[in-house]
N, C-alpha and C positions, 0 to 999 in steps of 0.2 A: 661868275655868279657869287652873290655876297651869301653869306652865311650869320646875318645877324639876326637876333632871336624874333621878328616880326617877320623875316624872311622865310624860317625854320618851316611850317604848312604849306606854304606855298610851293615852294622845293620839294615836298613830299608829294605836296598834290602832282607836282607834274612830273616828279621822277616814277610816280606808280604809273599814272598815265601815258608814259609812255615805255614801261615794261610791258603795262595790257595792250598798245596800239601793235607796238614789234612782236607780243608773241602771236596776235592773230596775223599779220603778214609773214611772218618767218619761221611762226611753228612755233612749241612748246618747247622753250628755253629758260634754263634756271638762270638770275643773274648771278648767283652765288659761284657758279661752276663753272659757265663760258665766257672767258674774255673779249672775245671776240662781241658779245653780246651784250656785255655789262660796257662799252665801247660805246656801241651803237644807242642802248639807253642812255648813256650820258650827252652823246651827242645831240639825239632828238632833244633830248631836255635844254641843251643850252641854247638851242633854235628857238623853242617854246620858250624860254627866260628872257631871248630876245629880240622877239617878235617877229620870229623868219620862218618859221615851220613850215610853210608855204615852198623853201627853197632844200629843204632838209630830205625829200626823197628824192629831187632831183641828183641831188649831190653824195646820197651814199646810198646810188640804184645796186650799183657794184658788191656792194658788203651786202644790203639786204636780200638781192638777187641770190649771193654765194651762201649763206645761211638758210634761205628756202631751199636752193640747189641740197646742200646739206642731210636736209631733214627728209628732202624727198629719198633722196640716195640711202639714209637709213630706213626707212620705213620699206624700200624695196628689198636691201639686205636683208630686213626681221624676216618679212615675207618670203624670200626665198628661202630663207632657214628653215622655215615653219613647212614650206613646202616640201623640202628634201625628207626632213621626219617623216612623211607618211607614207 
């Protein structure tokens, strides 16, 4: 992906676009704080840069699969915790 300054928006456009497509399939994820995360947004985006997005969930079913896995597996922990409190 080029990074010259006509390039600069569009790169944003689609690097936020697909922070918000991953967090609604994989949950609410900082890309600041998960690598594994900030991975997968760059990934989608260089699909979307090169007009493949079409081939981009097929090809990291596995990661985006493990990251939902993830987030369900926390949300059951919180909830168990919150359960044993009372």
């Amino acid at each position: 992906m080029h990074l010259d300054d006509d390039e600069d928006g569009n790169l944003t456009r689609i690097l936020k676009a697909s922070c918000e497509d991953l967090n609604k399939i994989c949950g609410d994820y900082d890309i600041n704080s998960d690598d594994r995360f900030k991975e997968l947004v760059f990934e989608r985006s260089r699909y979307v840069y090169n007009d493949a997005l079409e081939y981009f969930h097929t090809n990291f079913l596995t990661q985006i699969n493990n990251l939902n896995l993830d987030k369900a597996l926390e949300a059951i922990a919180v909830e168990g915790d919150s359960n044993a409190e009372k």
